[in-house]
GUZA-870096 format. One record per residue (C-alpha): residue number from 1; y negated, z, x; chain. Coordinates in nm, 3 decimals, padded with zeros to 5 digits. Layout:
BEGIN
<resi:NUM | north:Y | up:Z | east:X | chain:A>;
...
% end
This chain:
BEGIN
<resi:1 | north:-08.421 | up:10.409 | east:11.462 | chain:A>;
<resi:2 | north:-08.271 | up:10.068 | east:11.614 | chain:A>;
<resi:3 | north:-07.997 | up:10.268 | east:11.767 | chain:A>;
<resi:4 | north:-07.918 | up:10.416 | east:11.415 | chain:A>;
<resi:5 | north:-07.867 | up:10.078 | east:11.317 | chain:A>;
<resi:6 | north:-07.690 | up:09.927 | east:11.588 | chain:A>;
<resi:7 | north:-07.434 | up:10.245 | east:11.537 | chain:A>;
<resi:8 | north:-07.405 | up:10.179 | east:11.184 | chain:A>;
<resi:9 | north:-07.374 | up:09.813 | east:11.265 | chain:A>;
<resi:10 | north:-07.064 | up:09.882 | east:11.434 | chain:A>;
<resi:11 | north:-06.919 | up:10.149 | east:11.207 | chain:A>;
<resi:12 | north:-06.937 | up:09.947 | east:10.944 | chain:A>;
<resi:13 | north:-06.780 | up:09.599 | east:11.131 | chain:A>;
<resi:14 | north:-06.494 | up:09.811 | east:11.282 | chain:A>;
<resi:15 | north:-06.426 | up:09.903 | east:10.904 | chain:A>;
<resi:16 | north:-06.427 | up:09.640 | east:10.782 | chain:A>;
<resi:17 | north:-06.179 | up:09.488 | east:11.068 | chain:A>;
<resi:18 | north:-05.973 | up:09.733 | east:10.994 | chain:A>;
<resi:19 | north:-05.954 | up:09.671 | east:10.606 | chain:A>;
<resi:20 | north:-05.896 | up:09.337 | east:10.721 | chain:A>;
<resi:21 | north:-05.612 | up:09.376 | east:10.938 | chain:A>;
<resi:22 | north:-05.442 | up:09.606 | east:10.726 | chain:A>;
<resi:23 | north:-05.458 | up:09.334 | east:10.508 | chain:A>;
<resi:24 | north:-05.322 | up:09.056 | east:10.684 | chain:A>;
<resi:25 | north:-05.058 | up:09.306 | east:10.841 | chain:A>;
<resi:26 | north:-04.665 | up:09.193 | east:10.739 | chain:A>;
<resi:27 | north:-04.621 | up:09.470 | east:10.500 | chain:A>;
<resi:28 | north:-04.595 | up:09.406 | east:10.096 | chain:A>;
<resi:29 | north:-04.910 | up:09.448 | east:09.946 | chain:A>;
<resi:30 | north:-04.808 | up:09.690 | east:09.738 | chain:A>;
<resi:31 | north:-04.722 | up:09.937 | east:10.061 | chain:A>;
<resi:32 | north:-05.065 | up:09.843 | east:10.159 | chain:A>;
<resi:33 | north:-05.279 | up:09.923 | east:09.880 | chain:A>;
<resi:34 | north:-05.102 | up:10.279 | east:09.890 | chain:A>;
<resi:35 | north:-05.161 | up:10.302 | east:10.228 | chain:A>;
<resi:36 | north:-05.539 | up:10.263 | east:10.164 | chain:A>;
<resi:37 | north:-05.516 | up:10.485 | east:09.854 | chain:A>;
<resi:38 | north:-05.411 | up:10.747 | east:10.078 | chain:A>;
<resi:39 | north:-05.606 | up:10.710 | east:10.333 | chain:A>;
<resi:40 | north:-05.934 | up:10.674 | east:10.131 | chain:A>;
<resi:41 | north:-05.796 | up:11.025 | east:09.946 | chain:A>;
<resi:42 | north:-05.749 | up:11.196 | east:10.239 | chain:A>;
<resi:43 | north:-06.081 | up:11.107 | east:10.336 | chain:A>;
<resi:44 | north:-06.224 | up:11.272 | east:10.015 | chain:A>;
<resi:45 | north:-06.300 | up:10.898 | east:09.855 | chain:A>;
<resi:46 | north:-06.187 | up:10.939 | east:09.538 | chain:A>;
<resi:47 | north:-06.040 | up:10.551 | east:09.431 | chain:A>;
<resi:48 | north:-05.862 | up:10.410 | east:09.148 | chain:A>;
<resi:49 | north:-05.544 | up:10.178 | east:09.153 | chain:A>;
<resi:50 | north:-05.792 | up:09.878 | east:09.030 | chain:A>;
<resi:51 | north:-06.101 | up:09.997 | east:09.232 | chain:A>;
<resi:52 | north:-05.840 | up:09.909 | east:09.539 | chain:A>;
<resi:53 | north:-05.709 | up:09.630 | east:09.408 | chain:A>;
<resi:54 | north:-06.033 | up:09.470 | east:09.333 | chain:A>;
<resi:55 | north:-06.148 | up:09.579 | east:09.751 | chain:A>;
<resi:56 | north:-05.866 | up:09.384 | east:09.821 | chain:A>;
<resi:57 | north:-05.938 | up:09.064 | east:09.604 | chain:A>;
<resi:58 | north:-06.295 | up:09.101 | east:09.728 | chain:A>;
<resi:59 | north:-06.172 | up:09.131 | east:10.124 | chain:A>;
<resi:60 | north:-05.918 | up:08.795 | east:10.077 | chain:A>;
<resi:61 | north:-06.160 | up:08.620 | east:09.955 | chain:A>;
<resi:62 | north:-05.966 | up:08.565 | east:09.598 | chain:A>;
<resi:63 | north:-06.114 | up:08.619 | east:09.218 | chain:A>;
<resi:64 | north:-05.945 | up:08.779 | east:08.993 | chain:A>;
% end
C-alpha cells in the first residue's frame, strides 16, 4: 500500500508541474486555457470554460 501512495504521490506532483508550467509558459492565456480544454477533453474530462478558468485562478494563486 505505501508504494500505491508513493506512485500516486508522484502522479499527482508531475500534474500538477505540468499545469504549472503550462501556465507560466509565454503563450496568451487564452491559447492556454484551450490548450487545457483540449487536452482535458481528449482525455474524456469533461470541463467547462469557467471550471478552467477557475483551475487556473486556483493554480496562480489569484481570487477571483
Amino acid at each position: 500500500m505505501r508504494a500505491l501512495t508513493l506512485i500516486s504521490a508522484f502522479v499527482g506532483g508531475a500534474i500538477v508541474g505540468c499545469g504549472a508550467a503550462l501556465l507560466f509558459a509565454p503563450e496568451k492565456g487564452e491559447d492556454v486555457r484551450s490548450r487545457i480544454c483540449s487536452l482535458l477533453k481528449k482525455k474524456g474530462i469533461k470541463i467547462s470554460d469557467q471550471e478552467v478558468d477557475a483551475l487556473v485562478a486556483e493554480l496562480a494563486g489569484s481570487e477571483e
